[in-house]
PDB file as gemmi writes it, atoms N, CA and C in Angstrom:
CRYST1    1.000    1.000    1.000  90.00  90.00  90.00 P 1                      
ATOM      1  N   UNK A   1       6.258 -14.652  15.437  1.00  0.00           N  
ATOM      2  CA  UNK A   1       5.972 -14.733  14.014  1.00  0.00           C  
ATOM      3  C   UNK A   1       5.049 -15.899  13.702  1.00  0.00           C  
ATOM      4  N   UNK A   2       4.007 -16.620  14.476  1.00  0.00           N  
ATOM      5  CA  UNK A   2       3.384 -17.730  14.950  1.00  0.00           C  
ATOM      6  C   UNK A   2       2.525 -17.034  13.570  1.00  0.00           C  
ATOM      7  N   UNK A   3       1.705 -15.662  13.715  1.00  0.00           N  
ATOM      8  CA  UNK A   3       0.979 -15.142  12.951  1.00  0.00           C  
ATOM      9  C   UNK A   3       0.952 -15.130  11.152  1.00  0.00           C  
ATOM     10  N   UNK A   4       1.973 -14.417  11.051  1.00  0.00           N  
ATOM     11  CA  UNK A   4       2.431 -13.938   9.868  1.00  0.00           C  
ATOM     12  C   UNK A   4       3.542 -15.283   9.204  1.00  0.00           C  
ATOM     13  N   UNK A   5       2.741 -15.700   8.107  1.00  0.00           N  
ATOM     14  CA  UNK A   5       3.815 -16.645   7.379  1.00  0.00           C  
ATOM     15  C   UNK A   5       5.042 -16.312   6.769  1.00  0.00           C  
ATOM     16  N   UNK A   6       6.157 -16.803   6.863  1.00  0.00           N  
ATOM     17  CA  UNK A   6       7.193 -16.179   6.809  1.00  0.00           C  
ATOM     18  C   UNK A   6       7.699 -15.924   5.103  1.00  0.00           C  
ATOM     19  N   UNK A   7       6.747 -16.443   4.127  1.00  0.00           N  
ATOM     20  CA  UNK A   7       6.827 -16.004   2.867  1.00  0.00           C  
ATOM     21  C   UNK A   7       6.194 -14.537   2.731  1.00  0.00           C  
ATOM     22  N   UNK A   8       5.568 -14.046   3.562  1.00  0.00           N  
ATOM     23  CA  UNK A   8       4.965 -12.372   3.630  1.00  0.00           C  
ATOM     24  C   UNK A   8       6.412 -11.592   3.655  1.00  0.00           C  
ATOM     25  N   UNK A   9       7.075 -11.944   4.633  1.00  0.00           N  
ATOM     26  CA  UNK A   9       8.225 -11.212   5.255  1.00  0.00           C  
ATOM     27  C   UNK A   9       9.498 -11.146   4.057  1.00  0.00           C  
ATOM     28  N   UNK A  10       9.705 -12.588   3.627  1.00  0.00           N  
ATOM     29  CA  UNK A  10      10.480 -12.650   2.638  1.00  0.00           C  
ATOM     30  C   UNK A  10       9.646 -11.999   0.839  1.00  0.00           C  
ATOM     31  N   UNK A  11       8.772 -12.276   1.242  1.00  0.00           N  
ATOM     32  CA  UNK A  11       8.296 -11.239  -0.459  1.00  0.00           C  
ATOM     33  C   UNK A  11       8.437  -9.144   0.098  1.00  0.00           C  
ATOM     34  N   UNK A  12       8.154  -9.202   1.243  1.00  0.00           N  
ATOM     35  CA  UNK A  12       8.553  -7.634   1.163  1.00  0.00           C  
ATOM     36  C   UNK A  12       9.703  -7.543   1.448  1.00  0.00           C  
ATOM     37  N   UNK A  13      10.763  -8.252   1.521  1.00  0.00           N  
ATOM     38  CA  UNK A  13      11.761  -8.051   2.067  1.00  0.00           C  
ATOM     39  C   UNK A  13      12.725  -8.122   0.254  1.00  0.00           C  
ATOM     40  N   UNK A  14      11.770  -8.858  -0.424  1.00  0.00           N  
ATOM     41  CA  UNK A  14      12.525  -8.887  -2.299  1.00  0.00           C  
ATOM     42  C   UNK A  14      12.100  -7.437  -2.499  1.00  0.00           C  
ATOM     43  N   UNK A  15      10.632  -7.006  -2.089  1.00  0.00           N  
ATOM     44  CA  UNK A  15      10.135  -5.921  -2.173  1.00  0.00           C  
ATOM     45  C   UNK A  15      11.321  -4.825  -2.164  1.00  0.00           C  
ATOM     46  N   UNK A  16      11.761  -4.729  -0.755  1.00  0.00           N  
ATOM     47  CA  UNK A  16      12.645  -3.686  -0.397  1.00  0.00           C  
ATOM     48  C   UNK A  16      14.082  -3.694  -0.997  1.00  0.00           C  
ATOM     49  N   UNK A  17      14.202  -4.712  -1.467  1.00  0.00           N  
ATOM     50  CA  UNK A  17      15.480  -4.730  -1.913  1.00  0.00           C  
ATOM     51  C   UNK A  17      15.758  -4.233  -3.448  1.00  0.00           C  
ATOM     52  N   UNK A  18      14.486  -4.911  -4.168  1.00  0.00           N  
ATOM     53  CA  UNK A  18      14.183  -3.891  -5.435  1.00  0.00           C  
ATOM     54  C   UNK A  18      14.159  -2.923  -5.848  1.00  0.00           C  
ATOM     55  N   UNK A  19      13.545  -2.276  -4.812  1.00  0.00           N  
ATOM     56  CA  UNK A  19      13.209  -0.723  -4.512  1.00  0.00           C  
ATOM     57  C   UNK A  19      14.611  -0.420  -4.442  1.00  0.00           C  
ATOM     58  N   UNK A  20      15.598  -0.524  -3.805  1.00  0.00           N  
ATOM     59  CA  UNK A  20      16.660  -0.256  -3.668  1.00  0.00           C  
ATOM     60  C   UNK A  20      17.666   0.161  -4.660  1.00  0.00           C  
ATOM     61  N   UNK A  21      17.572  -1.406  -4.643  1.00  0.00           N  
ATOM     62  CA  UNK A  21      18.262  -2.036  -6.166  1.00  0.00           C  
ATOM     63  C   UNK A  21      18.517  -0.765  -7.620  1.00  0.00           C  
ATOM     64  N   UNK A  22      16.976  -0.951  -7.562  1.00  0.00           N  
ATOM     65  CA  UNK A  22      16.719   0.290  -8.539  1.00  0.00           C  
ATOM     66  C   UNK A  22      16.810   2.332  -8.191  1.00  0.00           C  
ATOM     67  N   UNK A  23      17.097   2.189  -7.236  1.00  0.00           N  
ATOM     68  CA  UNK A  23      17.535   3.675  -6.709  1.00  0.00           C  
ATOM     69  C   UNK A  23      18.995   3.748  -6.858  1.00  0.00           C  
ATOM     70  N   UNK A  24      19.744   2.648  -6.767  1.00  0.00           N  
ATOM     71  CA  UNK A  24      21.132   2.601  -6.767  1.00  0.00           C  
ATOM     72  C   UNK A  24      21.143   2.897  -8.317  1.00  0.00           C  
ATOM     73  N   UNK A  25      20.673   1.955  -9.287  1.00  0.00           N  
ATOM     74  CA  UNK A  25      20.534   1.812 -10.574  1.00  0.00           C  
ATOM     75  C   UNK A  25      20.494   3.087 -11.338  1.00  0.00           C  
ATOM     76  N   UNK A  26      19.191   3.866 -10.851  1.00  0.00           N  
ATOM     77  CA  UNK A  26      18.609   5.030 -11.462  1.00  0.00           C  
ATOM     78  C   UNK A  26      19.256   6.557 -11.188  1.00  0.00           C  
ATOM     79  N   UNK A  27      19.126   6.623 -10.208  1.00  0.00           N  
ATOM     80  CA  UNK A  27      19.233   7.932  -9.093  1.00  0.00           C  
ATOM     81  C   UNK A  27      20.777   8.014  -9.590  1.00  0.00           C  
ATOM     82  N   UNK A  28      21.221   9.632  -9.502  1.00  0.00           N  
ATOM     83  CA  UNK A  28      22.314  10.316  -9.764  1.00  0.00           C  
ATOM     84  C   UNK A  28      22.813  10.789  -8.835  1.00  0.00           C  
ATOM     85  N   UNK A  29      22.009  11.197  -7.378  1.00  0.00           N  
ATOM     86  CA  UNK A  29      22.393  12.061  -6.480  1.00  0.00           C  
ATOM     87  C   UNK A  29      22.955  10.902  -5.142  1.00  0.00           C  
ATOM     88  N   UNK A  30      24.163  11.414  -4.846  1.00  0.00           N  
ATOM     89  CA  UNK A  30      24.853  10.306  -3.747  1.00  0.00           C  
ATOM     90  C   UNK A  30      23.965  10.038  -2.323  1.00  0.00           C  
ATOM     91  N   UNK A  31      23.412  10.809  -2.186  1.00  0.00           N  
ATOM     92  CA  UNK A  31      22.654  10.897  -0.565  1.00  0.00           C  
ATOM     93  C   UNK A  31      21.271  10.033  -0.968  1.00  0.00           C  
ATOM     94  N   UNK A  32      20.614   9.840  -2.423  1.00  0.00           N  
ATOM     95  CA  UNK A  32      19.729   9.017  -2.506  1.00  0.00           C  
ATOM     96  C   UNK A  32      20.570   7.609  -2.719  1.00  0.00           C  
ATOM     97  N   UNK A  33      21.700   7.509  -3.249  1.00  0.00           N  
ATOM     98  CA  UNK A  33      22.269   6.316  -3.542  1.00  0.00           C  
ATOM     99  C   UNK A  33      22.703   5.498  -2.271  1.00  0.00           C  
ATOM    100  N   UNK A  34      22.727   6.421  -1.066  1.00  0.00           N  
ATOM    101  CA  UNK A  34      23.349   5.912   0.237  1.00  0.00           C  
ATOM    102  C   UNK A  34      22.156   5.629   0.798  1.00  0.00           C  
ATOM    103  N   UNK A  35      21.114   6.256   0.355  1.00  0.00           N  
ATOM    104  CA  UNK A  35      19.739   5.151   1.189  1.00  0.00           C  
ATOM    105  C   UNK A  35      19.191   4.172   0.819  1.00  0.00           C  
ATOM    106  N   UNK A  36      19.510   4.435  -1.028  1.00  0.00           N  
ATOM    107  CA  UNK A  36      18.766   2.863  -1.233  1.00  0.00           C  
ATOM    108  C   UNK A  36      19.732   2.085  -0.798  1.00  0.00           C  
ATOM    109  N   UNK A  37      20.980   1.995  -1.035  1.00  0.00           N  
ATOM    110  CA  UNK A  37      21.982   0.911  -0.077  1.00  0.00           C  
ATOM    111  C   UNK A  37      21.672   0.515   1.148  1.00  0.00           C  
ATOM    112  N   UNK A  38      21.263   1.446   1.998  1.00  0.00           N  
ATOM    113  CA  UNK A  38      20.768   1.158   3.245  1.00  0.00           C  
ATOM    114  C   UNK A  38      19.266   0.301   3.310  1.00  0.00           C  
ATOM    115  N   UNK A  39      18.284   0.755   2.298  1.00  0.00           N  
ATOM    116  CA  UNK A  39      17.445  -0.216   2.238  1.00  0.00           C  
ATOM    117  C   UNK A  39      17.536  -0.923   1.589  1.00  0.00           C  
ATOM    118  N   UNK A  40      18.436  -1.453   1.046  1.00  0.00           N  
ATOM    119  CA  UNK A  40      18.503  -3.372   0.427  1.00  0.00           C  
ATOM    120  C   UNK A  40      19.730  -3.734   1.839  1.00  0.00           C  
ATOM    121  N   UNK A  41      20.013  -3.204   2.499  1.00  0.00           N  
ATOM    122  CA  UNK A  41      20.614  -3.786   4.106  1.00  0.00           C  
ATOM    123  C   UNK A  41      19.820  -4.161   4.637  1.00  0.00           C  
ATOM    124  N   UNK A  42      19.213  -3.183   5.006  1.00  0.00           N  
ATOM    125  CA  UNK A  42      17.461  -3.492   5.951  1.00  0.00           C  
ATOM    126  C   UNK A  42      16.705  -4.390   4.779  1.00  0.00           C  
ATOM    127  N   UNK A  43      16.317  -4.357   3.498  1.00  0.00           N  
ATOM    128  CA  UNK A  43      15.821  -5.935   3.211  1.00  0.00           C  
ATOM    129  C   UNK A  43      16.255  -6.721   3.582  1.00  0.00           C  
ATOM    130  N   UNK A  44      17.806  -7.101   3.443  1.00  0.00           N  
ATOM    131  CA  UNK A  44      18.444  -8.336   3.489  1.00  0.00           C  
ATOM    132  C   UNK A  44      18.292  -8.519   5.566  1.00  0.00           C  
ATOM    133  N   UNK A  45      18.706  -7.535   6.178  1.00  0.00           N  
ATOM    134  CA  UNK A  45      17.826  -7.574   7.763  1.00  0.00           C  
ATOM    135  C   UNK A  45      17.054  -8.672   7.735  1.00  0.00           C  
ATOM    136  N   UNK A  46      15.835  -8.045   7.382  1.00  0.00           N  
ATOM    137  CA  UNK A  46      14.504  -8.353   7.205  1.00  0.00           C  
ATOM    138  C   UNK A  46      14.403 -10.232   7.156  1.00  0.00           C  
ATOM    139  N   UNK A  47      15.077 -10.581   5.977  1.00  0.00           N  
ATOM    140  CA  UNK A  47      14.898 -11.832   5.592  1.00  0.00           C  
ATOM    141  C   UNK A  47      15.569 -12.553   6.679  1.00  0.00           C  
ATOM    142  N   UNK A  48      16.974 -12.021   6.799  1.00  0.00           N  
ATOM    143  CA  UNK A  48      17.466 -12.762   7.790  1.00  0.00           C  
ATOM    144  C   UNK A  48      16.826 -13.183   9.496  1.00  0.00           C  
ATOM    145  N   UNK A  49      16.120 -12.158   9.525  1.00  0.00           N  
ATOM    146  CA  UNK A  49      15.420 -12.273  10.929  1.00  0.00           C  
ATOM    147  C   UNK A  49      14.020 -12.904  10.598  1.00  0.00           C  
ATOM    148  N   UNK A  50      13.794 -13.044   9.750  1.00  0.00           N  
ATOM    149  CA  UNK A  50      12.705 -14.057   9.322  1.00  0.00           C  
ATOM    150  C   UNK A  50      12.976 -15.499   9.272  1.00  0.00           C  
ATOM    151  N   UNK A  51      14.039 -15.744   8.580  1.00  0.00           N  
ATOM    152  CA  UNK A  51      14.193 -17.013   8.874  1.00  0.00           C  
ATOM    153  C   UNK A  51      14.576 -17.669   9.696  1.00  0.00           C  
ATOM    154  N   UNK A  52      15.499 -16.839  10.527  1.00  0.00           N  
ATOM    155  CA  UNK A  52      16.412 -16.984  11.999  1.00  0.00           C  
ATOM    156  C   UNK A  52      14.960 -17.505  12.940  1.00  0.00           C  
ATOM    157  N   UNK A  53      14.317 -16.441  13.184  1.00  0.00           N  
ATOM    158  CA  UNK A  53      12.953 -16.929  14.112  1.00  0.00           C  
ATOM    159  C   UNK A  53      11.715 -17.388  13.321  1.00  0.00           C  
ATOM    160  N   UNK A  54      12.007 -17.991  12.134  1.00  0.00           N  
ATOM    161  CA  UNK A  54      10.872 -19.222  12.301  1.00  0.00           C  
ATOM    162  C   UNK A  54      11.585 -20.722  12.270  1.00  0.00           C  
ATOM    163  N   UNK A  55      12.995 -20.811  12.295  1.00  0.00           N  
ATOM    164  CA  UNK A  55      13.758 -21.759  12.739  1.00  0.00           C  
ATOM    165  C   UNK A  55      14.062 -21.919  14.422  1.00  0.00           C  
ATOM    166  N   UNK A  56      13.700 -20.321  15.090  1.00  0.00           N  
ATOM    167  CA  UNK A  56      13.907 -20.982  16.639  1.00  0.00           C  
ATOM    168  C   UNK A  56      15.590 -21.040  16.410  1.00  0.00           C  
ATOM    169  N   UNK A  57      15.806 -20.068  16.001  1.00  0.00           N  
ATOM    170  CA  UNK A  57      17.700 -19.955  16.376  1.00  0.00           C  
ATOM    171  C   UNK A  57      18.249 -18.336  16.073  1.00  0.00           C  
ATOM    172  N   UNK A  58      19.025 -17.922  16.799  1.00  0.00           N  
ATOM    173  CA  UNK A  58      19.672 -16.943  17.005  1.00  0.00           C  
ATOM    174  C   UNK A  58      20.743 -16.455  15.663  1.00  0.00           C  
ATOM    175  N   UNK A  59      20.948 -17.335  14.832  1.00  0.00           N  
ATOM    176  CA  UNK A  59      22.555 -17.033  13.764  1.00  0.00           C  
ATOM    177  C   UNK A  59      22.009 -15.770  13.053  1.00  0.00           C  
ATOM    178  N   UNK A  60      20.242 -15.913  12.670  1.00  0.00           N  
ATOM    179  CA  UNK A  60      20.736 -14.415  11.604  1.00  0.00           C  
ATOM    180  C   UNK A  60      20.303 -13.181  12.592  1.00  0.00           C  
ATOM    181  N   UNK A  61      19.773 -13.322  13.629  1.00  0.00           N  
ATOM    182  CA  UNK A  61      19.717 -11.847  14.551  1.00  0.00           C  
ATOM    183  C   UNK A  61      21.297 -11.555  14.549  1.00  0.00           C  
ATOM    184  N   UNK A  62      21.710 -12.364  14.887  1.00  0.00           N  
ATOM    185  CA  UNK A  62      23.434 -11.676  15.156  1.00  0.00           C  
ATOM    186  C   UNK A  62      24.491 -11.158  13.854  1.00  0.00           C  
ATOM    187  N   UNK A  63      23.845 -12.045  13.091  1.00  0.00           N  
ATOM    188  CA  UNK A  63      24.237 -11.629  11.724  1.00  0.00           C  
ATOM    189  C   UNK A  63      23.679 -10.366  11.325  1.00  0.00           C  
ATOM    190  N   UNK A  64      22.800  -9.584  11.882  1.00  0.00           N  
ATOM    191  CA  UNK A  64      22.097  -8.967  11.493  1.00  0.00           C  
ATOM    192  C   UNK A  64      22.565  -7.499  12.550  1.00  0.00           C  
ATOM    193  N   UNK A  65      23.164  -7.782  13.422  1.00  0.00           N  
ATOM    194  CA  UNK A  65      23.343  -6.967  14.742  1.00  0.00           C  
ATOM    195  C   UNK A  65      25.019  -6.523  13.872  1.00  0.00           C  
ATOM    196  N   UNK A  66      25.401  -7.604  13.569  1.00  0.00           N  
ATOM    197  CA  UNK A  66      27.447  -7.200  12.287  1.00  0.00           C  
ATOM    198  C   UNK A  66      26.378  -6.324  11.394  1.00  0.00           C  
ATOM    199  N   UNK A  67      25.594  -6.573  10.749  1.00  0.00           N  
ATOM    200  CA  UNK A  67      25.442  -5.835   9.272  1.00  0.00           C  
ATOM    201  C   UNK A  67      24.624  -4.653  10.011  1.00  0.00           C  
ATOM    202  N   UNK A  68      24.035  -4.287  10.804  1.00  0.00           N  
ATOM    203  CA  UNK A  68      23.945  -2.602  11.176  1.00  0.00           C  
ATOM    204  C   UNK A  68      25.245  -1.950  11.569  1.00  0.00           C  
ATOM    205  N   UNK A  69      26.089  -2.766  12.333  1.00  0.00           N  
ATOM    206  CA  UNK A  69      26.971  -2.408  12.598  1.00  0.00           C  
ATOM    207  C   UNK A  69      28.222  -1.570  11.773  1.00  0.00           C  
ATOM    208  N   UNK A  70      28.329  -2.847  10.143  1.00  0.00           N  
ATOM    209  CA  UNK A  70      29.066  -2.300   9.454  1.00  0.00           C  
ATOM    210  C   UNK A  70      28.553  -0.974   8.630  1.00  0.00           C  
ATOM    211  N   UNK A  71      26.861  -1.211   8.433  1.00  0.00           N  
ATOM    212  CA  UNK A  71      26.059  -0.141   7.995  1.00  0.00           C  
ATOM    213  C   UNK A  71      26.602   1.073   8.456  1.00  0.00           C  
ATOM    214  N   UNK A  72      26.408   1.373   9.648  1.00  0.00           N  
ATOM    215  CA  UNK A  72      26.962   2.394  10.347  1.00  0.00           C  
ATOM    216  C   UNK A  72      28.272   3.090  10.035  1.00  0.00           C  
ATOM    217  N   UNK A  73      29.096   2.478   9.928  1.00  0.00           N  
ATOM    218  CA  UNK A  73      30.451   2.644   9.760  1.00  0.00           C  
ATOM    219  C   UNK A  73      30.372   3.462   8.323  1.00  0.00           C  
ATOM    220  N   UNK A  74      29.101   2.344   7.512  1.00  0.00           N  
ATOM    221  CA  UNK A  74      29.467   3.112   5.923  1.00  0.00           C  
ATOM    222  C   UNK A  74      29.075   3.926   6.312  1.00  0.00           C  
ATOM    223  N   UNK A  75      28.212   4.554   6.379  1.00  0.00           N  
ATOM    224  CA  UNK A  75      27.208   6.072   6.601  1.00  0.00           C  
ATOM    225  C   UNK A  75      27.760   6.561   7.142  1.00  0.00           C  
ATOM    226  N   UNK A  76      28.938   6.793   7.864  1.00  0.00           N  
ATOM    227  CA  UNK A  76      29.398   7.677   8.576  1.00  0.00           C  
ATOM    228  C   UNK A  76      30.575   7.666   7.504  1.00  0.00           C  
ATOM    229  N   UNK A  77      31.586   7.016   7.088  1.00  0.00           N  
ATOM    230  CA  UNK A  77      32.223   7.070   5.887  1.00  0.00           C  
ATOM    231  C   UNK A  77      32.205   7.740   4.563  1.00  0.00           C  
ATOM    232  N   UNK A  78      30.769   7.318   4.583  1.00  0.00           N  
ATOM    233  CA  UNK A  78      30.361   7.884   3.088  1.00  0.00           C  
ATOM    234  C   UNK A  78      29.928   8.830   3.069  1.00  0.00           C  
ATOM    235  N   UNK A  79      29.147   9.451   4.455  1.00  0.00           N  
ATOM    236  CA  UNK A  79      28.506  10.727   4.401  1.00  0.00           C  
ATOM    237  C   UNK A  79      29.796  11.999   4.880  1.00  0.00           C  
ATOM    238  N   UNK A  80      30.892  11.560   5.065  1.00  0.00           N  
ATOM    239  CA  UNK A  80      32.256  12.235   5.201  1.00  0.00           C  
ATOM    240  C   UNK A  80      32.925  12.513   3.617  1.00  0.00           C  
ATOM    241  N   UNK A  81      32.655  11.624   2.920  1.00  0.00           N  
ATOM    242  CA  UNK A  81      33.144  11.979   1.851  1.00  0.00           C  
ATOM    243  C   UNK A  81      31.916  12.576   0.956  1.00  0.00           C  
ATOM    244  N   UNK A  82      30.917  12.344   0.998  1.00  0.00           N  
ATOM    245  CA  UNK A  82      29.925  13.390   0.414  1.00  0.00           C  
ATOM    246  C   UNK A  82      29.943  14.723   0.989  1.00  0.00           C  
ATOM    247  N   UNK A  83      30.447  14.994   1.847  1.00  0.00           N  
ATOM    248  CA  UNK A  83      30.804  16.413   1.845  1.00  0.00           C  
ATOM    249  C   UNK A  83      32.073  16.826   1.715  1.00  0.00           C  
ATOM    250  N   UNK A  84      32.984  15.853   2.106  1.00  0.00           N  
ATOM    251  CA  UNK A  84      34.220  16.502   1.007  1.00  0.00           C  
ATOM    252  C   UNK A  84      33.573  16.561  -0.580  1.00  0.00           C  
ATOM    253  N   UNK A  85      33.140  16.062  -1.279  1.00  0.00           N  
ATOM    254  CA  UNK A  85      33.080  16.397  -2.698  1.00  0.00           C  
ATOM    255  C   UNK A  85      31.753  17.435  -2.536  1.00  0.00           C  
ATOM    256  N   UNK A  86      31.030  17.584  -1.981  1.00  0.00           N  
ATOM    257  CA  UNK A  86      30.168  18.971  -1.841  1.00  0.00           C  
ATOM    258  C   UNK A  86      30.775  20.225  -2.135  1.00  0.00           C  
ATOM    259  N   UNK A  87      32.040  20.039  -1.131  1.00  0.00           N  
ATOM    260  CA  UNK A  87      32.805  21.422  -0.702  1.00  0.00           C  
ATOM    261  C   UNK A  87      33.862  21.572  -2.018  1.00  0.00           C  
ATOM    262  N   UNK A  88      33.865  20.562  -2.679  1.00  0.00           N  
ATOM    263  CA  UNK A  88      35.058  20.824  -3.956  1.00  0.00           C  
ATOM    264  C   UNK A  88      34.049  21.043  -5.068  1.00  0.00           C  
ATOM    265  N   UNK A  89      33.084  20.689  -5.235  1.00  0.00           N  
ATOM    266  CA  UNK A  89      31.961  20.959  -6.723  1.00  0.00           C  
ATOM    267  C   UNK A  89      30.902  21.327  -6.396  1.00  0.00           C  
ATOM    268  N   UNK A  90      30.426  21.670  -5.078  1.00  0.00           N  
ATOM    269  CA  UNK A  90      29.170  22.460  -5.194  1.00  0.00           C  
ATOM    270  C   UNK A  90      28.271  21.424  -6.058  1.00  0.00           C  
ATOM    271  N   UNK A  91      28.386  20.411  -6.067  1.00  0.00           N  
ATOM    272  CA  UNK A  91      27.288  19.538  -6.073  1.00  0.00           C  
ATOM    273  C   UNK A  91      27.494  18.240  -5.819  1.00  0.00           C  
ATOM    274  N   UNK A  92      26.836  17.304  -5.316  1.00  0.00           N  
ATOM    275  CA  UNK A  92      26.867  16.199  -5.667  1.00  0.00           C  
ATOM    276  C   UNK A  92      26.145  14.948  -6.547  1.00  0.00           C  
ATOM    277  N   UNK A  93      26.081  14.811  -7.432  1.00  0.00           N  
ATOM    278  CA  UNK A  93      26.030  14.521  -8.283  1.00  0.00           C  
ATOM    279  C   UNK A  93      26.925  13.387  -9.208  1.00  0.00           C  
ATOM    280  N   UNK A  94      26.664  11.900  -8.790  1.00  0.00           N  
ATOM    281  CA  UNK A  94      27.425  11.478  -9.318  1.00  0.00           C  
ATOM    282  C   UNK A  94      28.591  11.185 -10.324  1.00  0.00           C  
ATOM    283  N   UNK A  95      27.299  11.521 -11.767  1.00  0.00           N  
ATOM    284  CA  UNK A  95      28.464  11.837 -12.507  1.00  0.00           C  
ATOM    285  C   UNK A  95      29.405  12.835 -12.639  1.00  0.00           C  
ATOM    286  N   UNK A  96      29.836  13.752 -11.696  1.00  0.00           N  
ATOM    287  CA  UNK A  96      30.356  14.563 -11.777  1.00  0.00           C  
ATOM    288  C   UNK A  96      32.032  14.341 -10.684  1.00  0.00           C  
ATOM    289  N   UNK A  97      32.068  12.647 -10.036  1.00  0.00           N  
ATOM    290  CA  UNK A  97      32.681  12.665  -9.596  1.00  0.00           C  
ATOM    291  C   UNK A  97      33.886  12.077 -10.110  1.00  0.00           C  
ATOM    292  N   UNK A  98      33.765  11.348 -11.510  1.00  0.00           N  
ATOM    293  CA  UNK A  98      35.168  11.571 -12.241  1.00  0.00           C  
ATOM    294  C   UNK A  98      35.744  12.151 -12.620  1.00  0.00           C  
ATOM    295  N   UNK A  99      35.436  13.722 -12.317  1.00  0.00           N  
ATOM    296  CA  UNK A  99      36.503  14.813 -12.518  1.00  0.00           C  
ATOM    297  C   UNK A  99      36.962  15.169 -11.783  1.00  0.00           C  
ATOM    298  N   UNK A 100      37.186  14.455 -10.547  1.00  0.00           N  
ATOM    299  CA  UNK A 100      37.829  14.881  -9.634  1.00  0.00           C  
ATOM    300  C   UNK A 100      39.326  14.251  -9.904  1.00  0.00           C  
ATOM    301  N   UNK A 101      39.240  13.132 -10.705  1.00  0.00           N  
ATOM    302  CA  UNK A 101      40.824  12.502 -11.373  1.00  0.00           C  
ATOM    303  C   UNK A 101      41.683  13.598 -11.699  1.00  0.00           C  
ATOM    304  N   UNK A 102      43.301  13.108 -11.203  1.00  0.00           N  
ATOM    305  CA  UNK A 102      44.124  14.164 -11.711  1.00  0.00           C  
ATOM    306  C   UNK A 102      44.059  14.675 -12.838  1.00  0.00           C  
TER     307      UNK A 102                                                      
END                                                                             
């Protein structure tokens, strides 16, 4: 990262998280809501491995190696229960998942 100043990395990395941010915000449909989550992960990635190697230390790669890790776990979690509520409403569609209350 000798090249690239590490304020590039951290402004696309606010970049990506915005983007996100605002898909979580906006978006109705769960399978877009589970990616922008995933990309404000991978922003927050991003920064962390930016600063980790222009300090010359290892803490946020590894920090970063837990947060795919737990990533994973959600997406496989969440994309289990987006199809349980598929298979009960034939849509998914957020707001449509407080009627699933008794």
């Amino acid at each position: 990262m000798e090249g690239i100043p590490v304020n590039y990395y951290v402004a696309l990395s606010a970049i990506l998280f915005t983007i996100g941010a605002l898909g979580v915000l906006i978006r109705r449909n769960a399978l877009v809501i589970f990616m922008s989550i995933e990309l404000m992960l991978n922003a927050a990635n991003l920064a962390l491995v930016a600063f980790s190697s222009a300090n010359n230390q290892l803490d946020g790669q590894i920090f970063v190696f837990f947060i795919m890790t737990v990533a994973a776990a959600e997406v496989a979690v969440g994309l289990a229960l987006i199809v349980a509520v598929f298979r009960t409403k034939k849509s998914i569609d957020v707001d449509q998942v407080n009627v699933l209350k008794g």
